[in-house]
MARVEXKE-477910 format. One record per residue (C-alpha): residue number from 0; residue in one letter; z, y, x. Coordinates in nm, 3 decimals. Example, Ala and Ser with C-alpha at 12.3 -4.5 7.8 and 13.67 -1.06 7.14 Angstrom:
BEGIN
seq,type,zz,yy,xx
0,A,0.780,-0.450,1.230
1,S,0.714,-0.106,1.367
//
This chain:
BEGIN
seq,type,zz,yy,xx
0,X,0.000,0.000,0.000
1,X,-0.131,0.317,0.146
2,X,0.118,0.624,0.148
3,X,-0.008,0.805,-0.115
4,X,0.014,0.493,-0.322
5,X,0.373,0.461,-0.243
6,X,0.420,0.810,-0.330
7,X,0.170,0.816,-0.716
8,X,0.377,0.480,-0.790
9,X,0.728,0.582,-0.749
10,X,0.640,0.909,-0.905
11,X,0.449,0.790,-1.245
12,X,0.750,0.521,-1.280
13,X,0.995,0.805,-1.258
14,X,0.852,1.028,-1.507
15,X,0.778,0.648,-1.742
16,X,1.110,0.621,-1.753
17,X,1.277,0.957,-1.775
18,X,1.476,0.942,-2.102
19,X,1.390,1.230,-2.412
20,X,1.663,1.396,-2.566
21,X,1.905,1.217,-2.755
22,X,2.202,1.501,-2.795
23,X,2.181,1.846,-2.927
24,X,1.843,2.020,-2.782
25,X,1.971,2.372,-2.821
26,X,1.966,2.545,-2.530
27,X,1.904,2.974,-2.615
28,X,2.003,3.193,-2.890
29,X,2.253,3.439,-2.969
30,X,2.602,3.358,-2.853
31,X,2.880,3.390,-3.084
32,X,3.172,3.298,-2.878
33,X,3.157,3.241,-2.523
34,X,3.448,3.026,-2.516
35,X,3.330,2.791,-2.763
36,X,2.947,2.833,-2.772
37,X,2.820,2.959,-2.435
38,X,2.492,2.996,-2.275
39,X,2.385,3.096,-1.885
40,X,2.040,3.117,-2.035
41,X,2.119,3.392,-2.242
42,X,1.973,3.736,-2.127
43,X,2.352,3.899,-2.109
44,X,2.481,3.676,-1.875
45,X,2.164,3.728,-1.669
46,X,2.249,4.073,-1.671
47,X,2.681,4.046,-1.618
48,X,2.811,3.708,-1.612
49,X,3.089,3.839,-1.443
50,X,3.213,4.030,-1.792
51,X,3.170,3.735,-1.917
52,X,3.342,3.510,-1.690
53,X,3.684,3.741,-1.604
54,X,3.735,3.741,-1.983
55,X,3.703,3.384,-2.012
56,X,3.966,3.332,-1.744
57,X,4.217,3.493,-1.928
58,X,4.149,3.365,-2.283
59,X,3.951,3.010,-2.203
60,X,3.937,2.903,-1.836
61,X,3.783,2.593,-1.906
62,X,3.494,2.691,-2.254
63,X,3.285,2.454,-2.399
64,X,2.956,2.495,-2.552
65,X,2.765,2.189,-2.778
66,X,2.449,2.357,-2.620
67,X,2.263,2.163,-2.358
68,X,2.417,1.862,-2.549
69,X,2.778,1.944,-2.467
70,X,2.930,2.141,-2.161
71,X,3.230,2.264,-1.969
72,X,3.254,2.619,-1.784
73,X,3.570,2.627,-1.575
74,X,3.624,2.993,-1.425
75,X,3.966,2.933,-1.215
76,X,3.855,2.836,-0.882
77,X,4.142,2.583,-0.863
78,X,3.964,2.420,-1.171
79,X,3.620,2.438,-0.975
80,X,3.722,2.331,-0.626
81,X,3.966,2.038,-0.819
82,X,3.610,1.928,-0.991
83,X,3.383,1.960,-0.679
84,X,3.557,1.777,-0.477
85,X,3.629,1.497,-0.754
86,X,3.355,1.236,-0.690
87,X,3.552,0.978,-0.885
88,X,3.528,1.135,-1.213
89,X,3.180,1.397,-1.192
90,X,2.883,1.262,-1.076
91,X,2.629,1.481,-0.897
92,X,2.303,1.286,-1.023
93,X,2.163,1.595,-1.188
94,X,2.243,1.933,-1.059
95,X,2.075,2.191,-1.295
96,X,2.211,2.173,-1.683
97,X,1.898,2.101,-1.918
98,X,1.834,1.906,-2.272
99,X,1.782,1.608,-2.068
100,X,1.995,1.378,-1.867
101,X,1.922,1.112,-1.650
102,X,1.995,0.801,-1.649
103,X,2.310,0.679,-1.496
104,X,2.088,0.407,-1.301
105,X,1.926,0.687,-1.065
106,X,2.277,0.698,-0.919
107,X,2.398,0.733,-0.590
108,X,2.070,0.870,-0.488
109,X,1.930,1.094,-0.715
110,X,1.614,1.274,-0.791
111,X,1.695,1.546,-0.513
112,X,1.929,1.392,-0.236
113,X,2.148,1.474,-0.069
114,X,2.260,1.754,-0.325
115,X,2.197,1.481,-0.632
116,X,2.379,1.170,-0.460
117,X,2.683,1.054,-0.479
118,X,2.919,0.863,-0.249
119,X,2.867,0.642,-0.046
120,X,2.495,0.698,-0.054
121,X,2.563,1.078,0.005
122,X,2.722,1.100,0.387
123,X,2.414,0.925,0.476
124,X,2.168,1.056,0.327
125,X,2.310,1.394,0.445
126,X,2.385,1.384,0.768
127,X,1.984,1.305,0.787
128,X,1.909,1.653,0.705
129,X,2.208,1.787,0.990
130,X,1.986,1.834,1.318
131,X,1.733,2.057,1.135
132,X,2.022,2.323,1.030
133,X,2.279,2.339,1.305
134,X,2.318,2.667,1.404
135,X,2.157,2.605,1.739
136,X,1.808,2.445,1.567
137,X,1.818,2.784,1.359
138,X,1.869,3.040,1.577
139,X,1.550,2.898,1.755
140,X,1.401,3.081,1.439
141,X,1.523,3.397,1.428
142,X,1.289,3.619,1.645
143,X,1.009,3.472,1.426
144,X,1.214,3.568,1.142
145,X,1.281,3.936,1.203
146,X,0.911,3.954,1.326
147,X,0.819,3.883,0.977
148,X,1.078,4.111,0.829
149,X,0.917,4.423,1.037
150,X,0.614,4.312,0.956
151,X,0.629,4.277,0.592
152,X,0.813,4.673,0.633
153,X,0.477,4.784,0.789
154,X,0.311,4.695,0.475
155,X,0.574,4.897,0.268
156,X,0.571,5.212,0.489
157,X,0.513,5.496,0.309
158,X,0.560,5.425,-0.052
159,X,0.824,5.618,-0.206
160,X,0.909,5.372,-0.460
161,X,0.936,4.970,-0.349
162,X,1.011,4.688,-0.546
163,X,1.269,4.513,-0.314
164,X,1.300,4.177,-0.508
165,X,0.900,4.106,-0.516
166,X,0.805,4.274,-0.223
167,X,1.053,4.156,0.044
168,X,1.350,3.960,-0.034
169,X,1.138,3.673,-0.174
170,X,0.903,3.653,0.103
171,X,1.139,3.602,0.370
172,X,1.274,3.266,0.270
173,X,0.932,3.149,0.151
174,X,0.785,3.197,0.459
175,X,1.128,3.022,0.630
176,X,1.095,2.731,0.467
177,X,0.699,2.693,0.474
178,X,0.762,2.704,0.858
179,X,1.004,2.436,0.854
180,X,0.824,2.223,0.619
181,X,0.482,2.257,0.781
182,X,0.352,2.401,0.469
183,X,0.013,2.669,0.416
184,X,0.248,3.050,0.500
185,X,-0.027,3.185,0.208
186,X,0.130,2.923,-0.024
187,X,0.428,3.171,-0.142
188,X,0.274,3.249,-0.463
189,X,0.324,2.846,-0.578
190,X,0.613,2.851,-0.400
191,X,0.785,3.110,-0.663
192,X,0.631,2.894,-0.972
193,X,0.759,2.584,-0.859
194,X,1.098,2.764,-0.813
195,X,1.043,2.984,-1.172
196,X,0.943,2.631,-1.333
197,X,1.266,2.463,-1.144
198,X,1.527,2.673,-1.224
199,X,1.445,2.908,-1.499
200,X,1.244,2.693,-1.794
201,X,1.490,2.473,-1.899
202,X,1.453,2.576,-2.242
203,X,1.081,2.413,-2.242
204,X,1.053,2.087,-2.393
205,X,1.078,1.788,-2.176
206,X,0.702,1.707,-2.218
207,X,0.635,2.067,-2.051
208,X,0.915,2.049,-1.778
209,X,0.739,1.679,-1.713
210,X,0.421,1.843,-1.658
211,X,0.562,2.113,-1.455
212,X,0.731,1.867,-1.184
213,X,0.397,1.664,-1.210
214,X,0.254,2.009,-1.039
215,X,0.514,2.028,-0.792
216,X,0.452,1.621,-0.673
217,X,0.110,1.640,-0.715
218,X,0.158,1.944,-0.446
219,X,0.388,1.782,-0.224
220,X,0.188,1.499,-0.225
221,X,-0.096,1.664,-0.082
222,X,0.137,1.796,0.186
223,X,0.223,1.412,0.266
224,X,-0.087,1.318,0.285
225,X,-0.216,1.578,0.544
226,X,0.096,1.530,0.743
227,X,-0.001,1.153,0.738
228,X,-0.295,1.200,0.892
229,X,-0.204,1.515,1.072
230,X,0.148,1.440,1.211
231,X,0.336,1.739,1.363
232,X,0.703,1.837,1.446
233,X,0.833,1.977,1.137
234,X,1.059,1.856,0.838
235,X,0.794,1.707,0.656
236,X,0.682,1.472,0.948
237,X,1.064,1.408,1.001
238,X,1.150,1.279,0.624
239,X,0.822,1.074,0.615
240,X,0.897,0.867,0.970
241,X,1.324,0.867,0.931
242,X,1.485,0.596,0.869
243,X,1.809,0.490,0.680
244,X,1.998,0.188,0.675
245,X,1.703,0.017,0.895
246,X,1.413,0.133,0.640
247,X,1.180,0.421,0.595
248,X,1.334,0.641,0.344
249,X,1.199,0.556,-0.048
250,X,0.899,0.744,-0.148
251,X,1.147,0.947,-0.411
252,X,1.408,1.046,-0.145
253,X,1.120,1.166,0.105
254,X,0.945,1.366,-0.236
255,X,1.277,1.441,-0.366
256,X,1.460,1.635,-0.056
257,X,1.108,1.821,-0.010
258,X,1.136,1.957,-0.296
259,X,1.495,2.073,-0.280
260,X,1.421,2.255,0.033
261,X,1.141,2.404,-0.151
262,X,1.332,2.537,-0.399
263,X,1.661,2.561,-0.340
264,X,1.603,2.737,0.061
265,X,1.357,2.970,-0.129
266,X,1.584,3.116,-0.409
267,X,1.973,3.136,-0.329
268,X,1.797,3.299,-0.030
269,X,1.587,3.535,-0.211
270,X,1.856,3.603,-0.439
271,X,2.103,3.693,-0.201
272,X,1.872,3.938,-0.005
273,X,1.812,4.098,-0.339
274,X,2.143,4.117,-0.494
275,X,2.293,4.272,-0.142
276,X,2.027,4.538,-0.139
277,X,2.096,4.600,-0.502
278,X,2.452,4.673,-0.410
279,X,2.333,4.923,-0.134
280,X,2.150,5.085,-0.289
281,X,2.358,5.184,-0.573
282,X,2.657,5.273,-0.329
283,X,2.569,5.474,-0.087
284,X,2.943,5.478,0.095
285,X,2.862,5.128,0.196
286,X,2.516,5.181,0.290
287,X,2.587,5.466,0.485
288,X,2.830,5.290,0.688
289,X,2.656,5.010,0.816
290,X,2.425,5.236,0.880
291,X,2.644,5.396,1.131
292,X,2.841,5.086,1.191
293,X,2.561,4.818,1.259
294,X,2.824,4.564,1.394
295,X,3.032,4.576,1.057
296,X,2.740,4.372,0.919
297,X,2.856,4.008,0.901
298,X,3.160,4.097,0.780
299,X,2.983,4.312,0.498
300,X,2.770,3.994,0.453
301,X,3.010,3.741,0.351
302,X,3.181,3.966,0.118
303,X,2.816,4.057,-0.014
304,X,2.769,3.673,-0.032
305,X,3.157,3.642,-0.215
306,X,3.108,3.910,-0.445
307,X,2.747,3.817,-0.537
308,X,2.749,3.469,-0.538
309,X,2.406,3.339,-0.633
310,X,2.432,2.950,-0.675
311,X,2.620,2.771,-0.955
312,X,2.592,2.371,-0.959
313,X,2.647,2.159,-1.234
314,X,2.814,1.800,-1.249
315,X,2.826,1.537,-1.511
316,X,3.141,1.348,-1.649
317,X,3.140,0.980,-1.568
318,X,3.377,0.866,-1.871
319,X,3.545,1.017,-2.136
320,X,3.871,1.145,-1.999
321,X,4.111,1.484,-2.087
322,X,4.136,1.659,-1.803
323,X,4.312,1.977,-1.732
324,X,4.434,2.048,-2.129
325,X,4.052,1.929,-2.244
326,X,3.873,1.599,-2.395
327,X,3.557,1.550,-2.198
328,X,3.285,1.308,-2.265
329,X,3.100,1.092,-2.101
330,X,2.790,1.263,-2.005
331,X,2.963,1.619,-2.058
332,X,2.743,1.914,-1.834
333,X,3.013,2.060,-1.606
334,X,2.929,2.427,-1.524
335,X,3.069,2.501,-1.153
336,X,3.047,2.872,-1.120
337,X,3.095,2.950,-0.782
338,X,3.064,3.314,-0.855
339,X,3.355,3.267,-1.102
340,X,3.588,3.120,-0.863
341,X,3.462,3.385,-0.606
342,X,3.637,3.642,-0.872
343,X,3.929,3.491,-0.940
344,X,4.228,3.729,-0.891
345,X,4.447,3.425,-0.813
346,X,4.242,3.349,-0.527
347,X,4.116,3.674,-0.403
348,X,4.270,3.988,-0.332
349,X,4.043,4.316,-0.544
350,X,3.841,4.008,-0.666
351,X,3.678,4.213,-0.901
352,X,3.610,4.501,-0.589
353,X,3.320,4.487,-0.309
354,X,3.516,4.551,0.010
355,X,3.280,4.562,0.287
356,X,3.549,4.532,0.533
357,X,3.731,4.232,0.382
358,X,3.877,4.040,0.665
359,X,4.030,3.738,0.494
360,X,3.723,3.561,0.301
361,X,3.754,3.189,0.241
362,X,3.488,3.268,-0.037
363,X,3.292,2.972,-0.204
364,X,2.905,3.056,-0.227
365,X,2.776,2.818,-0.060
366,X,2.986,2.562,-0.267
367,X,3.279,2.333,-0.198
368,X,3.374,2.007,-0.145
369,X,3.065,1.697,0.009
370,X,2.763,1.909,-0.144
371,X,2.840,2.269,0.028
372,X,2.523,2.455,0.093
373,X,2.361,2.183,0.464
374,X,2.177,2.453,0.499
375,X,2.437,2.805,0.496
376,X,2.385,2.860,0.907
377,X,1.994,2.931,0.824
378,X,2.106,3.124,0.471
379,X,2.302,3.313,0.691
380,X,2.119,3.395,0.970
381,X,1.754,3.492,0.686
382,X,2.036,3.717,0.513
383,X,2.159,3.886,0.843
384,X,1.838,3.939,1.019
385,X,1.686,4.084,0.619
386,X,1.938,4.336,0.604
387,X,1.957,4.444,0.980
388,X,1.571,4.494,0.942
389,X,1.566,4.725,0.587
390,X,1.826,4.902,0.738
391,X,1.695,4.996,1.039
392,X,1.341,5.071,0.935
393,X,1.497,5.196,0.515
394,X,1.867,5.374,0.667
395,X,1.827,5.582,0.306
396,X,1.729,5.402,-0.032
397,X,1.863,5.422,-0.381
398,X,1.762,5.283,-0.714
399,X,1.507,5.429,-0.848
400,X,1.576,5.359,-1.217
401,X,1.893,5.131,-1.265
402,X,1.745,4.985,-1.636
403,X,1.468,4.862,-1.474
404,X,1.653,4.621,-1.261
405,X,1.549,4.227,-1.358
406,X,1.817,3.893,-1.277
407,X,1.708,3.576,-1.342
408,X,1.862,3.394,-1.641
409,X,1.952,3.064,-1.442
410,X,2.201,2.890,-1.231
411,X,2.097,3.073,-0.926
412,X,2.076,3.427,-1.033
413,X,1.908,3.766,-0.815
414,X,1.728,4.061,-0.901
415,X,1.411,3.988,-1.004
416,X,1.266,4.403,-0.993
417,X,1.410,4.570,-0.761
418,X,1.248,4.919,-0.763
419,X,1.410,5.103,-0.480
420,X,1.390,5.487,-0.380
421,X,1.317,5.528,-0.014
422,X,1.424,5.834,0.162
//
C-alpha cells in the first residue's frame, strides 16, 4: 500500500464512522442565563467574556448549559487546574466543544495527538514533538522571524490607518509554521480557512464540518505526498519517517498532529499578537513605556499573555460522577477557560488590572497540567520578536475607531480588525 493509500484509507474510515448527533444540536442563540444556558459562540462573549466570566465566579463558578449537548464552565482556577490535571475522570479525546462527539473508541490517541490523547498513549506521543520546540531548536528561528516582521512593516509604511489583525499579527505565525512544516509561504490564505473552518464553524452541521476537514486532509495529503517524494528536514518529513513503539506512526497520528500545528501554532499565535497590540494601542501609558523601556518587554509579555489569554480547551467526562457540588454526565463538554482562571482574584493579585510590570506571574495561558501549550518557547519567542518589531518601526499608534474592533467567537479568541492609527 502506497502512502497516499495509507493516508485516503485511514481518512475515508474516519469520517465512515464519525457518529451524527444524538444530544441536543443547539449550539447559538440568545442567552438567557449564563449560568444555566451559556454559549462561547455567542457574539457577547466574543466581544467580553471576561464580564461574563467574573460574574459567574461569584454567582455560579461551575454553569452549565444543555447547548452543545450538555456542558460545564468552571471559572475558579482551582476548579480548572483540579480538572486539567484529572486524567482519571476527563478525557482529552476531543478538544474543541461542537454538536458532535467522538467516539470513546478513538481513545488514547485521538484525532489530533498529542493535545487529543490521553495517558499512557500521551507521554509518548508527546515527547515526539519535544526536539522541534526546545528553546534552543527555536531560537535557530528567530532572525528569520524578525526579518519577516520588518519586512511585512515595509509593506505597511506609510498608511495612516493599518489593520493590525489582517495585516500583521496573522502573518507572522503562518509563515512560522509553513517554515517548520515545509509548507508553500504563499499558502497563508488556506491557512486562515482551515483555521476559520477549525475553530470558528462549529455551529455548521456535521455534514458541512465533514466536508470542511475533507479540505484540510485532502491538503495535507498533498503535502505528504510531495514530501514523499521530495524528502527534506522539516516537521513534515520528521512525523512521516518517526517511529513509536517500534512502528511508523499511523497514517491518522502523522495527518492528525499536522494539522494541529496548522492550526493551533497559527491562531493562539495570531491572537495573542493581536490582542497585545489592541491593549497598546488603547493605553498609551503602557505603550509609551516600553517604548522607552525596551527591556521591560518580557515581563509586559507574560502579563499581556495572563491578562489576554487566548486558548480555552475543552475536556469530556468519562462517567457520570458529582463533582465539586455538581452531577456531571457521561459525555458532559467541560469548558476550561484559561482566561477565567487567569482572572481569578483568588489566584491573582489586580486580576481584573493589566500591570505591565507584574513580577509574580504563575499565569495559565498556555494551559496546565500533561497538555500545556509543547509549543509556548516558539509562542513566546513569535510574540516577543512581533512586538519588539511594531514598536520599533510603529513607537506611536492608537485605535483608530474602537467599534470597529472584530474577536473571534471561539475557544481561541483575538481581534479579528484591528484598524490602528499610526503616528
Amino acid at each position: 500500500m502506497t502512502v497516499d493509500d495509507r493516508f485516503n484509507q485511514d481518512f475515508r474510515e474516519r469520517m465512515r464512522d464519525r457518529p451524527q448527533p444524538t444530544r441536543n444540536e443547539i449550539i447559538t442563540g440568545p442567552v438567557s442565563d449564563w449560568a444555566t444556558d451559556f454559549s462561547h459562540a455567542e457574539p457577547e462573549w466574543a466581544a467580553d467574556p471576561y464580564r461574563i466570566q467574573d460574574d459567574l465566579r461569584q454567582r455560579c463558578p461551575i454553569a452549565h448549559t444543555e447547548r452543545f449537548g450538555g456542558a460545564w464552565l468552571p471559572t475558579r482556577y482551582e476548579d480548572i487546574a483540579a480538572i486539567a490535571y484529572d486524567t482519571e475522570h476527563f478525557s482529552s479525546r476531543a478538544i474543541i466543544v461542537s454538536n458532535v462527539r467522538p467516539p470513546r473508541e478513538i481513545a488514547p490517541v485521538g484525532s489530533v495527538p498529542p493535545i487529543s490523547s490521553d495517558p499512557p498513549f500521551h507521554h509518548d506521543a508527546r515527547k515526539l514533538l519535544l526536539p522541534a520546540f526546545t528553546k534552543t531548536a527555536v531560537a535557530k528561528q528567530e532572525q528569520a522571524t524578525r526579518a519577516f516582521c520588518h519586512a511585512l512593516i515595509d509593506e505597511l509604511e506609510g498608511q495612516e490607518v493599518i489593520d493590525a489583525a489582517r495585516d500583521y499579527a496573522q502573518h507572522i505565525p503562518m509563515r512560522v509554521i509553513a517554515d517548520m512544516l515545509g509548507f508553500p509561504p504563499e499558502d497563508g490564505p488556506k491557512f486562515r480557512e482551515f483555521v476559520e473552518n477549525a475553530l470558528e464553524g462549529v455551529n455548521a452541521p456535521p455534514d458541512v464540518r465533514i466536508s470542511r476537514m475533507e479540505k484540510l486532509f485532502n491538503y495535507l495529503l498533498a503535502q505528504i505526498r510531495d514530501h514523499v517524494d521530495n524528502p527534506r528536514d522539516d516537521l513534515t518529513s520528521y512525523l512521516i519517517n518517526a517511529e513509536l513503539y517500534g512502528q511508523k506512526l499511523e497514517s491518522g497520528h502523522v495527518a492528525g498532529t499536522m494539522s494541529l500545528l496548522l492550526i493551533a501554532g497559527i491562531d493562539t499565535t495570531w491572537s495573542a499578537i493581536g490582542a497585545s497590540l489592541w491593549h497598546l494601542a488603547k493605553t498609551p501609558a503602557d505603550r509609551e513605556r516600553l517604548v522607552t523601556e525596551p527591556a521591560l518587554l518580557p515581563t509586559a509579555m507574560e502579563e499581556l499573555l495572563r491578562a489576554y489569554a487566548p486558548v480555552t480547551m475543552a475536556r469530556l467526562v468519562k462517567d457520570d460522577m458529582h463533582w465539586n457540588g455538581v452531577d456531571m454526565k457521561a459525555d458532559d463538554w467541560i469548558l476550561l477557560s484559561f482566561p477565567a482562571a487567569n482572572r481569578d482574584p483568588e489566584q491573582f493579585d489586580r486580576a481584573g488590572e493589566v500591570v505591565i510590570d507584574r513580577e509574580v506571574n504563575r499565569h495559565a495561558a498556555f494551559g496546565l497540567g500533561i497538555h500545556r501549550c509543547v509549543g509556548s518557547h516558539l509562542a513566546r519567542m513569535e510574540l516577543r520578536v512581533a512586538l519588539e518589531v511594531w514598536l520599533e518601526r510603529f513607537p506611536v499608534f492608537s485605535l483608530d475607531d474602537p467599534s470597529a474592533v472584530t474577536w473571534s467567537a471561539s475557544q481561541v479568541r483575538g481581534p479579528r480588525t484591528l484598524p490602528l492609527r499610526i503616528g
